[in-house]
C-alpha positions in Angstrom: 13.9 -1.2 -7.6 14.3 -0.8 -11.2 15.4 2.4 -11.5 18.7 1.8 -9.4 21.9 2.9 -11.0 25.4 2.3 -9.9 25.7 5.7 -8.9 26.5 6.5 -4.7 23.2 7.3 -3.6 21.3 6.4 -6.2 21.7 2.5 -6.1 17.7 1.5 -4.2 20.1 -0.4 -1.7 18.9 1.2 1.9 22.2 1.3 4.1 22.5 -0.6 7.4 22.4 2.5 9.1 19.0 3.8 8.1 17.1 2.4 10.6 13.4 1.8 9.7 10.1 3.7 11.9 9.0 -0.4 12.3 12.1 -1.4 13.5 12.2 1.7 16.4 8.3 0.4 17.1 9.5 -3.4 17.1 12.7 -2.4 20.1 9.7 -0.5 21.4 7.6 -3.5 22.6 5.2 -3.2 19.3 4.0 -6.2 17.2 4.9 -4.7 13.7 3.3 -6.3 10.4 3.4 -5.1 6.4 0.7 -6.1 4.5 0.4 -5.5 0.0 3.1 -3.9 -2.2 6.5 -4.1 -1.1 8.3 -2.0 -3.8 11.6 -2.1 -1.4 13.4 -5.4 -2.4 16.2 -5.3 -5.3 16.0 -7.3 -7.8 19.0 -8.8 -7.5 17.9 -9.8 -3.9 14.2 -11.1 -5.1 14.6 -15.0 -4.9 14.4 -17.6 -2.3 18.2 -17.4 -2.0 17.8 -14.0 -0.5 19.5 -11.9 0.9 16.8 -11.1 3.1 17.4 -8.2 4.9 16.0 -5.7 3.0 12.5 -7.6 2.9 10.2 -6.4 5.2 10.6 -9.0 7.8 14.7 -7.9 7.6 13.2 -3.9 8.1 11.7 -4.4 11.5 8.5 -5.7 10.4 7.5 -9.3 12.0 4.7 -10.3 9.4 4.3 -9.4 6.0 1.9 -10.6 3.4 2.1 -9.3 0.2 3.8 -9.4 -3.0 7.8 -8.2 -3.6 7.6 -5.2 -6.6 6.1 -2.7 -8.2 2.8 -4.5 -9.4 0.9 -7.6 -9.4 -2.2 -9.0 -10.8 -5.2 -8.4 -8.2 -7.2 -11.8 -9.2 -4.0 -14.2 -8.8 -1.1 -12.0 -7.3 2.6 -13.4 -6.5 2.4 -13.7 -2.8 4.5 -13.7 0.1 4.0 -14.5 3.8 7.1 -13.3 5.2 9.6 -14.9 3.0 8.0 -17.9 1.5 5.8 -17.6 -1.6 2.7 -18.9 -1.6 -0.1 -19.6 -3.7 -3.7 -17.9 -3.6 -6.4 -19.5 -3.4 -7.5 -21.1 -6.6 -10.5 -22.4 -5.8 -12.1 -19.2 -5.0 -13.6 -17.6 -8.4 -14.0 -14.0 -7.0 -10.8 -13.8 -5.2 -9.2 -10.4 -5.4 -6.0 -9.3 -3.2 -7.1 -6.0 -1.3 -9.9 -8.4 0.4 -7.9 -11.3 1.3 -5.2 -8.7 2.3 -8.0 -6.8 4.6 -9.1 -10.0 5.7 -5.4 -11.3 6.9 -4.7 -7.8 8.7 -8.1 -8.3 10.6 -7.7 -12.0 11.2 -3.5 -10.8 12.9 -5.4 -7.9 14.8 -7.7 -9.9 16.3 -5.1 -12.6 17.2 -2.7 -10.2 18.9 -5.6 -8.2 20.8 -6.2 -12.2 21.7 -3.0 -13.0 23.1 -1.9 -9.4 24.0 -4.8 -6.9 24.7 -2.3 -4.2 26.4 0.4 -5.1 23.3 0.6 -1.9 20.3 1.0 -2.8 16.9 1.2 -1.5 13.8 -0.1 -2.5 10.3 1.2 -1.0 7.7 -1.4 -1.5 4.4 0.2 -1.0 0.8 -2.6 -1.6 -1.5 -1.9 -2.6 -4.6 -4.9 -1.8 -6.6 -4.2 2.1 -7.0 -0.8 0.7 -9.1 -0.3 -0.1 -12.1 -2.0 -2.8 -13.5 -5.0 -1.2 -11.7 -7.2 -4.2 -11.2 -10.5 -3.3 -9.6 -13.7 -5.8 -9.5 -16.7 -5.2 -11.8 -18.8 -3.6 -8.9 -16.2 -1.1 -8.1 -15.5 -0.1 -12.0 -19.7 0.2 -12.2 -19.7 2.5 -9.3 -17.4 4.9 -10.7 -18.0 4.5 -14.2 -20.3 7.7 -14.8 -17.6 10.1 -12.8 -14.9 8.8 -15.2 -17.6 8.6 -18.5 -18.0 12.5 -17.7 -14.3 13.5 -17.3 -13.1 13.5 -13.9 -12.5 17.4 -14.5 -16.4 17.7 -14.9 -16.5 15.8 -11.4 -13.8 18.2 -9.8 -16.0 20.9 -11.1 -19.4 19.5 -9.8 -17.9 18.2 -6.4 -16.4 21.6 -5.9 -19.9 23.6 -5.7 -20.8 22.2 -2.1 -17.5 23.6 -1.0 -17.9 27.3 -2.8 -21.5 27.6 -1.1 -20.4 26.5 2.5 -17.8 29.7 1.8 -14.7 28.3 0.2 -13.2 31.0 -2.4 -12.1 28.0 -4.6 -13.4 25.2 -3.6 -10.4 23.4 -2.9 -8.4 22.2 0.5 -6.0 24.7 2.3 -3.7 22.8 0.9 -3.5 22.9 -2.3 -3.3 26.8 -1.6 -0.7 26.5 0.8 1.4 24.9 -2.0 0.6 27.2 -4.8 -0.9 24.4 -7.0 -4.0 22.8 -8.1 -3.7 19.3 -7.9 -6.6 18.1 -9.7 -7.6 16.7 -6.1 -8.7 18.0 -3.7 -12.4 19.1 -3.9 -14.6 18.5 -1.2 
């Protein structure tokens, strides 16, 4: 929450009486759970002294694993589980986050349709990868390595053509028309 500043308003500090869509699904009879980036916490309140309540588990979620902040490294990330840190695991030499944060969230899902078949829940998945310091593994940088070599506006253009011959006028999503804007996204 860097970019709070002691203005009303503008200060990242959600008010007690913003209620949170996981806290209405928690006093609903859901299992609630927040796994990755947690970009929520003030500084001021990221430490083991808390206070806690603006931490996931203190926003109606039950479970989080993930990290507190904007960014983290992908191969050996700062890691929660609810509010105690914890370490990766060191001893595995291809760890990366968004797998051991898939695997987690599968491993919970299973447990609660375990215990609690008839039971909602939610998971709500934050990925870290697509911030900044954009950490991907070797296979995934190999697999898009020749879209990015070529300039992804030379992609854009190439992926567009399918689109244009099916009958699109442009090639893009209704929505980017609907909003007056190319987004540089889009294509199909």
């Amino acid at each position: 929450m860097e970019g709070g500043t002691g203005f009303p308003g503008y200060n990242t500090v959600m008010p007690k009486s913003c209620g949170t869509f996981a806290e209405v699904l928690r006093q609903n009879g859901y299992n609630t759970a927040w796994y990755g980036k947690n970009h929520n916490v003030p500084d001021w309140h990221n430490s083991q002294a808390g206070p806690f309540d603006l931490w996931p588990t203190g926003l109606g979620f039950e479970y989080f694993y993930g990290f507190i902040g904007g960014d983290t490294s992908q191969w050996a990330p700062a890691l929660f589980e609810g509010i105690k840190p914890i370490e990766p695991p060191h001893d595995m030499k291809d760890y990366y986050f968004d797998k051991d944060m898939a695997d987690h969230c599968i491993d919970r899902i299973r447990l609660l349709h375990a215990m609690a078949p008839e039971k909602p829940w939610l998971a709500y998945y934050a990925p870290g990868t697509a911030h900044a310091p954009h950490h991907a593994p070797k296979d995934w940088i190999a697999k898009f390595k020749r879209a990015v070599r070529s300039g992804l506006g030379q992609g854009a253009r190439r992926n567009s053509r399918p689109a244009k011959s099916a009958g699109s006028r442009t090639g893009r999503y209704e929505v980017d028309r609907a909003f007056g804007r190319h987004s540089g996204v889009g294509f199909v």
